[in-house]
N, C-alpha and C positions, 0 to 999 in steps of 0.2 A: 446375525444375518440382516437383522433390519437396520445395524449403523453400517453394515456393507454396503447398503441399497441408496442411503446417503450418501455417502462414498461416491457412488459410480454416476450419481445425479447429478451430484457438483460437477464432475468430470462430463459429463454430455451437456448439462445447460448453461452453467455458469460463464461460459465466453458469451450467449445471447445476455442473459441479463448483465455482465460488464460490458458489451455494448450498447446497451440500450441504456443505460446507467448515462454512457460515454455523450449517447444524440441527445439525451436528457440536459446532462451537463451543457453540452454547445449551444442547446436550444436557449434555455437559461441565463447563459453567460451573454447572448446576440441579444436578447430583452434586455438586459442591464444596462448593454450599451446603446441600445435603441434603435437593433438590427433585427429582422426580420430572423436570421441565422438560417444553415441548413437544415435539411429534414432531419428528424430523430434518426431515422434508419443511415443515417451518411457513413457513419461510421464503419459499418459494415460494407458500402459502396466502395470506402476507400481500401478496406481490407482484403475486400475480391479483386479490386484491380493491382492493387500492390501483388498477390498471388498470381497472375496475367503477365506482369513483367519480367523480366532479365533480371537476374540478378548480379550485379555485380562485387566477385569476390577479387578482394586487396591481398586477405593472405588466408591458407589453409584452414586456417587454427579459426578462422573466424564463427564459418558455418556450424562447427561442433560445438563452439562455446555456447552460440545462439539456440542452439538444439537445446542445448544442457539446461538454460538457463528457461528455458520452456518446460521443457521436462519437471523439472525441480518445483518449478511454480506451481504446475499442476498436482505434481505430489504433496506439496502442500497443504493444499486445500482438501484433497481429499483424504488425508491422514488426520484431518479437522476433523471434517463431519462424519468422518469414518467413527471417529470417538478418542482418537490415539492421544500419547501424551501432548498436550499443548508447545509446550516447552523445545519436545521432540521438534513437532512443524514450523517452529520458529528459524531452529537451526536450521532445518532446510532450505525455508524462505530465506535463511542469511548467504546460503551457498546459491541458490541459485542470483542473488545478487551480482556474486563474485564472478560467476562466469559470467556476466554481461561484462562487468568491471575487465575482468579476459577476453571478452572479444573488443573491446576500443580499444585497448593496449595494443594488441596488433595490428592494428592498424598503423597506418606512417603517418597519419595524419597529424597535424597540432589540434586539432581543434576536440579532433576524438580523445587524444591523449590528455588533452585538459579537462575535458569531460569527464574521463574517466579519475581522475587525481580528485574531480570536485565532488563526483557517485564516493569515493572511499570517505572523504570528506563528512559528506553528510551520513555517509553508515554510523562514524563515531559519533556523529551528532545524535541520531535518533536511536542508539541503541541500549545505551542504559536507558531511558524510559521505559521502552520494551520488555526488558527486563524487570525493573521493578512492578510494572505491572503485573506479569508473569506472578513476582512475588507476593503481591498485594493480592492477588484471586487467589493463590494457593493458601493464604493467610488466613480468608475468610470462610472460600466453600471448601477447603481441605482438599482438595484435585484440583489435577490438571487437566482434566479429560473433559469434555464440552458434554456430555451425557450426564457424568457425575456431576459438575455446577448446575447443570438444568435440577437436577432430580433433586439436590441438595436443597434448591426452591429460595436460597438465601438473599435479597437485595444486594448485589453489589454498590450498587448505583449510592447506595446509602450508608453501606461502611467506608466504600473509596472515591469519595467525592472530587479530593486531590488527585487521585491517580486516574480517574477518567477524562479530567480538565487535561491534566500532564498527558495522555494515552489522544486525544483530539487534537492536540498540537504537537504532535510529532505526526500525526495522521497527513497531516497539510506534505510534510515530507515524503510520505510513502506515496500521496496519491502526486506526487508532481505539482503541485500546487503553488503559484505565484503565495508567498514570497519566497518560498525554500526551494523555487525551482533550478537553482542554481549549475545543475549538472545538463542538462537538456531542456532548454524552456521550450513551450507551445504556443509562445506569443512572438511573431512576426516584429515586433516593434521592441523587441527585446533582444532577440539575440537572431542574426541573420543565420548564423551559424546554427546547425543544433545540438554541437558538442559532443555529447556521448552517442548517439546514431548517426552521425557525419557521413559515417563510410558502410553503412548499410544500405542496404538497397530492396527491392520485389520481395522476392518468399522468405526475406531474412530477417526486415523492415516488416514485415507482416506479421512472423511469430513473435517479434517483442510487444508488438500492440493486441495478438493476441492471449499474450503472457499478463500484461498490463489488467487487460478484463479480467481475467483466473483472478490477478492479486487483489484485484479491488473489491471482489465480490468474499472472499477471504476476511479481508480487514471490515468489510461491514458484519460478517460472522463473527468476528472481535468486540465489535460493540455492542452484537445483540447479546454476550455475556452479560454485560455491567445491567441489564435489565428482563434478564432470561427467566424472573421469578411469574413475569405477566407478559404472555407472547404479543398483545396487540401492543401493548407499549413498547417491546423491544423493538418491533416492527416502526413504531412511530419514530423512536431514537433514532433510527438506522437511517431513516428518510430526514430526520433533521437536522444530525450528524453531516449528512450529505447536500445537505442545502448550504450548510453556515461551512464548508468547503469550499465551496461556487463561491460564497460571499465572498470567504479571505480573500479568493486567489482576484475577485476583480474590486480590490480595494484598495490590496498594498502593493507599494511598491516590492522590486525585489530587492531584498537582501546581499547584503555581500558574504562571502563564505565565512568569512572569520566572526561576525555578526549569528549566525546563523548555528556556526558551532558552539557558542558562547551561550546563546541562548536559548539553544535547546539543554545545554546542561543545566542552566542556572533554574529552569522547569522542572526537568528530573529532579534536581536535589531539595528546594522546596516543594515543589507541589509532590513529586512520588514518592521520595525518601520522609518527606515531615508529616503527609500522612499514614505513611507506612509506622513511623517512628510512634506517632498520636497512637495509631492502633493499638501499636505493641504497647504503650505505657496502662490503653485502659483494659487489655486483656490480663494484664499479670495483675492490677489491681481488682 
């Protein structure tokens, strides 16, 4: 009953705190560059008026994809903190991808369509990590279930040092983050176009931003893993995790996709697969 109650907590508050995450980040990122930037709460300024607009629909298929792709997100996260198998909420989180990846497809646009080509792109890019990951916690605290690692009390952070490096730099891809922004960038001076949301619009254009919140508040419940043995630390992880995020994205240039794919593998297979490897040699010795 009480990982129900978590459950339904993510599900009610989690869009405020991935928005507030969101005015944090803008705030942030306008200091760096030595702007003033808008208020923390903007973010949610633009989501109620985005829900105010028209929407306009190119084809059928689009609206239900976007539904879906919401939907999914949200399940996600609350099959997390609910307790369920980790591994489980992954694949979700990979389907509710897809249907975004389904709703720019139908669209006629080029721009959506290359978007969507560069979103499948970077899935292959950041998903073996993911995976390894997956396997490097189940290696150490024996579950997959985010209650069972808590309880088990065991330092991630200290048997998978490789794979939480590895697990931060694919992070940069999931949150959208310059340099692997590749499929929809949020920088003005980057891509006029925004590729994979081109042909979205009001109430449609609003559930992927607030789909975006759910996921993000999700993947920083991923990294209070690797440090779930001492809750304040986890806590601190999460917020400096989410700092040196903000950095990447206003330091590097962006990436080119083929760049991008290359080296998020070359990550996976040294840092998650050679720590993975490291472990297994000192556990059978």
């Amino acid at each position: 009953m009480k990982t129900l109650i978590f459950g339904l907590a993510y599900v009610l508050f989690a869009p405020f705190i991935g928005g507030l995450l969101f005015g944090i980040d803008r705030k942030i990122t306008a200091r760096m560059q030595s702007r003033v930037g808008p208020p923390i709460l903007q973010p949610f300024y633009d989501v109620i008026k985005l829900l105010q607009k028209d929407t306009v629909v190119v084809n059928r298929l689009q609206n239900p994809a976007v539904l879906s792709h919401l939907v999914f997100t949200i399940l996600t996260g609350f099959l997390f903190f609910e307790g369920s198998d980790i591994l489980l909420t992954i694949f979700v989180l990979t389907l509710a991808g897809v249907f975004l990846v389904i709703g720019a497809y139908s669209s006629s646009s080029p721009y959506a369509f290359l978007g969507a080509e560069r979103e499948l792109i970077l899935m292959t890019a950041y998903e073996p990590m993911v995976v390894l990951t997956l396997i490097g916690i189940y290696k150490v605290a024996g579950s997959f279930s985010l209650y069972g690692i808590i309880d088990n009390g065991v330092p991630l952070i200290v048997y998978l040092p490789g794979v939480f490096i590895g697990f931060v730099y694919i992070l940069t891809m999931k949150l959208r983050k310059s340099p692997f922004d590749i499929p929809a960038s949020h920088h003005a001076h980057q891509e006029l176009a925004k590729g994979l949301t081109s042909d979205f619009s009001g109430k449609t254009l609003a559930m992927i931003e607030i789909a975006h919140w759910y996921e993000t508040v999700f993947l920083m419940g991923l990294i209070y893993i690797f440090f779930a043995f001492n809750p304040v630390l986890a806590i601190t992880g999460m917020l400096m995790v989410f700092f040196l995020e903000i950095l990447i994205d206003n330091t590097f240039a962006r990436f080119r996709w083929d760049k991008a794919l290359k080296d998020a593998w070359l990550v996976a297979f040294f840092l998650g697969g050679g720590n993975i490897a490291i472990l297994y040699i000192i556990q059978r010795g």
